[in-house]
C-alpha positions in Angstrom: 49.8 -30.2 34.6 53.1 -31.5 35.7 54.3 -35.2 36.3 53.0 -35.5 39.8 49.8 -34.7 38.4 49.1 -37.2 36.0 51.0 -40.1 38.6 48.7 -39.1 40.9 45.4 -39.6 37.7 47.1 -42.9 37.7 46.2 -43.9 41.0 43.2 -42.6 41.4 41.6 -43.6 37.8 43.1 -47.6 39.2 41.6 -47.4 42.4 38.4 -46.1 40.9 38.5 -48.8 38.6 39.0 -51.6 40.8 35.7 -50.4 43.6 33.3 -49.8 40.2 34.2 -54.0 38.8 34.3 -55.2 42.3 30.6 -53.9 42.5 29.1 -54.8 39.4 30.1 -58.5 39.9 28.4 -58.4 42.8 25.6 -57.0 40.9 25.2 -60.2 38.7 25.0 -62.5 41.9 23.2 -60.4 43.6 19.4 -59.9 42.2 17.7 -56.7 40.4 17.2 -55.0 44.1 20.2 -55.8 46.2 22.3 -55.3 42.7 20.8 -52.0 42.3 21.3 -51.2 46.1 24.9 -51.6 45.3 24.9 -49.6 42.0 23.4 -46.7 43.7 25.6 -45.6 46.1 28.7 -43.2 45.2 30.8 -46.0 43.7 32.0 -44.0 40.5 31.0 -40.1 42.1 32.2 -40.5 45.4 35.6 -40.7 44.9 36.0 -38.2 41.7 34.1 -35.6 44.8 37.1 -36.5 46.5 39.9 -35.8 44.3 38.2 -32.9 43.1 38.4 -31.8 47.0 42.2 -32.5 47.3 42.9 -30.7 43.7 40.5 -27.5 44.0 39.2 -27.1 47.7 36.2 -27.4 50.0 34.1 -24.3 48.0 34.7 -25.9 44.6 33.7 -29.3 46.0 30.4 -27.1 47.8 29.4 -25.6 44.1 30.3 -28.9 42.4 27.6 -30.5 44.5 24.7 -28.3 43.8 24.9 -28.5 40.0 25.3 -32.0 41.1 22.0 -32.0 42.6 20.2 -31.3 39.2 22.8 -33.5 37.1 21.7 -36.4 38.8 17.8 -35.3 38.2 18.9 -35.8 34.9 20.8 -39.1 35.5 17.1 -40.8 37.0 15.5 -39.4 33.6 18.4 -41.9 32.0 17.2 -44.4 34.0 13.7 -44.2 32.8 14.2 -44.4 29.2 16.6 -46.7 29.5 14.6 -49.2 31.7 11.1 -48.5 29.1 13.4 -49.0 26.1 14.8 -52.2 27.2 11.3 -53.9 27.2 11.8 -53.7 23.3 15.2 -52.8 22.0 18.6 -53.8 22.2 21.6 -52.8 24.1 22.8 -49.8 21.8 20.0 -48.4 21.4 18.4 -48.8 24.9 21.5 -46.9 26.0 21.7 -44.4 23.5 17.9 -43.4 24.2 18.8 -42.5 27.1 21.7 -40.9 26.8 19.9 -38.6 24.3 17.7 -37.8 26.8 20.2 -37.3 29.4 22.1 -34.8 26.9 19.0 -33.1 26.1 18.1 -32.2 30.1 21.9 -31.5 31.0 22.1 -28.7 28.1 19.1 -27.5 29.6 20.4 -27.8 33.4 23.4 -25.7 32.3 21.4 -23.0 30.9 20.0 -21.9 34.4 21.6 -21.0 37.8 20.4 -23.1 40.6 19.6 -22.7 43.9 19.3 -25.4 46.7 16.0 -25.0 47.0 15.1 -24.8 43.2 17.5 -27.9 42.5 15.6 -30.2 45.3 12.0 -29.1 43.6 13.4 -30.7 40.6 14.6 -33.7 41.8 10.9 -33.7 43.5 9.2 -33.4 40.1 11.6 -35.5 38.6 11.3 -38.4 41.5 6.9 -38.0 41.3 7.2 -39.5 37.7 9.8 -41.6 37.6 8.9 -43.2 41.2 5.6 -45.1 39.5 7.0 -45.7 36.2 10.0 -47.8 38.2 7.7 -50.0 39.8 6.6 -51.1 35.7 9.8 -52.5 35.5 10.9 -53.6 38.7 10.2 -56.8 39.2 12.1 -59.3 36.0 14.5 -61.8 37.9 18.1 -62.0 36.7 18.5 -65.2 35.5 22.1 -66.7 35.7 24.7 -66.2 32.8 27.9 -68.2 32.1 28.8 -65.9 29.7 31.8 -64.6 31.9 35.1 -63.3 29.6 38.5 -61.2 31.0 37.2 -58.4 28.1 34.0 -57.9 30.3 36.6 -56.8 33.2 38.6 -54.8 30.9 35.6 -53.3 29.8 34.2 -52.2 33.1 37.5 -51.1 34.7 38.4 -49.0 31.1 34.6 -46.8 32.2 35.0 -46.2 35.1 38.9 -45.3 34.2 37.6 -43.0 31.7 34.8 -40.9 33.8 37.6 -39.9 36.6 40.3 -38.9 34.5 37.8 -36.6 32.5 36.0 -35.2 35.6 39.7 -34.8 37.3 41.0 -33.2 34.0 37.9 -31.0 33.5 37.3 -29.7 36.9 41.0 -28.8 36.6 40.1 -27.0 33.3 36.5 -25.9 32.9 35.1 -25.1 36.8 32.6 -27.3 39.2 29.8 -27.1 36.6 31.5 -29.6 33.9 32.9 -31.3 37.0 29.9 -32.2 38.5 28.3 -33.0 35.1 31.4 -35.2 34.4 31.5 -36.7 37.7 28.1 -37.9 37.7 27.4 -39.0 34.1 25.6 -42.3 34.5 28.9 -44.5 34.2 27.5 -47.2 36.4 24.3 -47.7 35.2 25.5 -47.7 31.4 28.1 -50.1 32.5 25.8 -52.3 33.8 23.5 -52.2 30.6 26.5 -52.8 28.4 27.7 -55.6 30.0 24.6 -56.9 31.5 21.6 -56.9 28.9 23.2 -58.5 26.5 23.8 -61.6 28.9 20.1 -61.4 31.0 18.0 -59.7 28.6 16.5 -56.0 28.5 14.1 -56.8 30.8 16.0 -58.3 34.0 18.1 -55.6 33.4 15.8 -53.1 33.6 15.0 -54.2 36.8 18.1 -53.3 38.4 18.1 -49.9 36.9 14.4 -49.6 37.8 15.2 -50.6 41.3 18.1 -48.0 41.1 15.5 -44.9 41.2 14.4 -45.5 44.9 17.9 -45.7 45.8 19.4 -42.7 43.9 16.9 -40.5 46.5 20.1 -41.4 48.8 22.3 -39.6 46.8 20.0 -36.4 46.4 20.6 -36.4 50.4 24.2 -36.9 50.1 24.7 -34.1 47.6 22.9 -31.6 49.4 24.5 -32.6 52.6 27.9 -32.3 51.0 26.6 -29.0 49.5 25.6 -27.6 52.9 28.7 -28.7 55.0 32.1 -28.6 52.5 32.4 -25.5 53.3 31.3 -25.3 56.9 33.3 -28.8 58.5 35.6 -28.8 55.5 35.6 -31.3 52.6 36.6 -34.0 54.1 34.4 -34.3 56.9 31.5 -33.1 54.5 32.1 -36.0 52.2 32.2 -38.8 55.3 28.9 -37.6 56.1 27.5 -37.8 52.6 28.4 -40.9 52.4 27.0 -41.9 55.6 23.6 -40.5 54.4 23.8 -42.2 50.8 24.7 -45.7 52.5 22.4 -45.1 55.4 19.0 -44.7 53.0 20.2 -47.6 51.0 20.4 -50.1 54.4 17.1 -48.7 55.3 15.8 -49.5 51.7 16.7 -53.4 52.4 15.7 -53.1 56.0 12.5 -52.1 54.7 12.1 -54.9 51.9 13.3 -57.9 54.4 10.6 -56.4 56.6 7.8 -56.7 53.8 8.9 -60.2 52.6 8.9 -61.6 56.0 5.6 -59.8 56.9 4.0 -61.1 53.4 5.6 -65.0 54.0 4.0 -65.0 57.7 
């Protein structure tokens, strides 16, 4: 790893950085659904896909997405036992619960090779439980906070700073399975819950990672359409359309909820 490697971390880790606070502001002003709308698309994943592209190549990037696929089943169980051990517990140990569940299935993901086919069956069985259990914890309101400091930037920007430079350092080292696992550790969503819970309560914050689950079925399509065409159209072309997928499902999400609101106030 020479100099123009680590100039280039730099860069990407800031830029990173900057999308990721940028977006959880907005998350705080913005309500548990439209907030998790926001949280859900690629903010943190997207662009470690794409530096792992320009550093290893569209068939890295192809692999990187499948074991992708059934990382991020394992990133919605997270979201779960986060959201159920909010209702009672503090920050730390909300978070840690579901880390510990996240660790648990990612040991286990790692253990087997995965198909396409056989990584979408377990984001089904994953998405038929956690679907209904979201809806529990969906609805808290965000109440507003003035507890605003410079460390809560710090702290957001320092994450997300973190999870690129160790999915850029350990694609470089390890291969696309640690990469993927690195890329899509729940960054986001634990930033959120740090930062959040402690000013709104467990409960409204739930809410946002509850609404999340809907959402994150947008980013199962844009990982297996990133799976399918890296390698076909190239990286680059394969990542603007994953994108295009994982934004597209989460406009038709809102679309969707205007639609109900406005047909339930007529």
């Amino acid at each position: 790893m020479d100099f123009s490697f680590w100039a280039l971390l730099i860069v990407k880790m800031w830029t990173s950085a900057a999308i990721v606070v940028v977006a959880s502001m907005i998350v705080e002003r913005s309500g548990p659904f439209l907030g998790a709308m926001i949280v859900t698309l690629p903010i943190s994943a997207g662009p470690a896909y794409a530096f792992l592209a320009i550093d290893n190549g569209s068939a890295f990037v192809s692999e990187s997405a499948l074991v992708g696929l059934t990382v991020s089943a394992a990133t919605v169980l997270y979201m779960m036992v986060y959201a159920a051990a909010a209702q009672r517990f503090g920050v730390l140990a909300s978070v840690v619960s579901g880390l510990a569940v996240w660790a648990v299935a990612i040991i286990a993901i790692l253990r087997w090779q995965w198909s396409l086919e056989a990584a979408l069956a377990l984001n089904a069985a994953v998405y038929a439980l956690a679907l209904p259990l979201a809806r529990r914890f969906s609805t808290a309101a965000v109440r507003s906070s003035t507890k605003k400091s410079v460390w809560d930037v710090l702290f957001r920007a320092a994450l997300v700073m973190t999870v690129v430079g160790v999915t850029l350092i350990a694609g470089r080292a390890f291969g696309p399975s640690i990469a993927a696992v690195s890329a899509l550790a729940p960054v986001v969503m634990i930033s959120v819950a740090l930062i959040m819970q402690p000013r709104v309560g467990g409960e409204a914050t739930a809410a946002v990672v509850a609404n999340g689950v809907p959402g994150m079925l947008g980013f199962v399509g844009a990982l297996s359409v990133l799976h399918l065409c890296a390698v076909r159209f190239g990286a680059a072309m394969a990542l603007v359309l994953a994108l295009a997928v994982s934004m597209g499902w989460n406009a038709s999400l809102i679309t969707l909820r205007r639609w109900r609101l406005k047909k339930a106030g007529a």
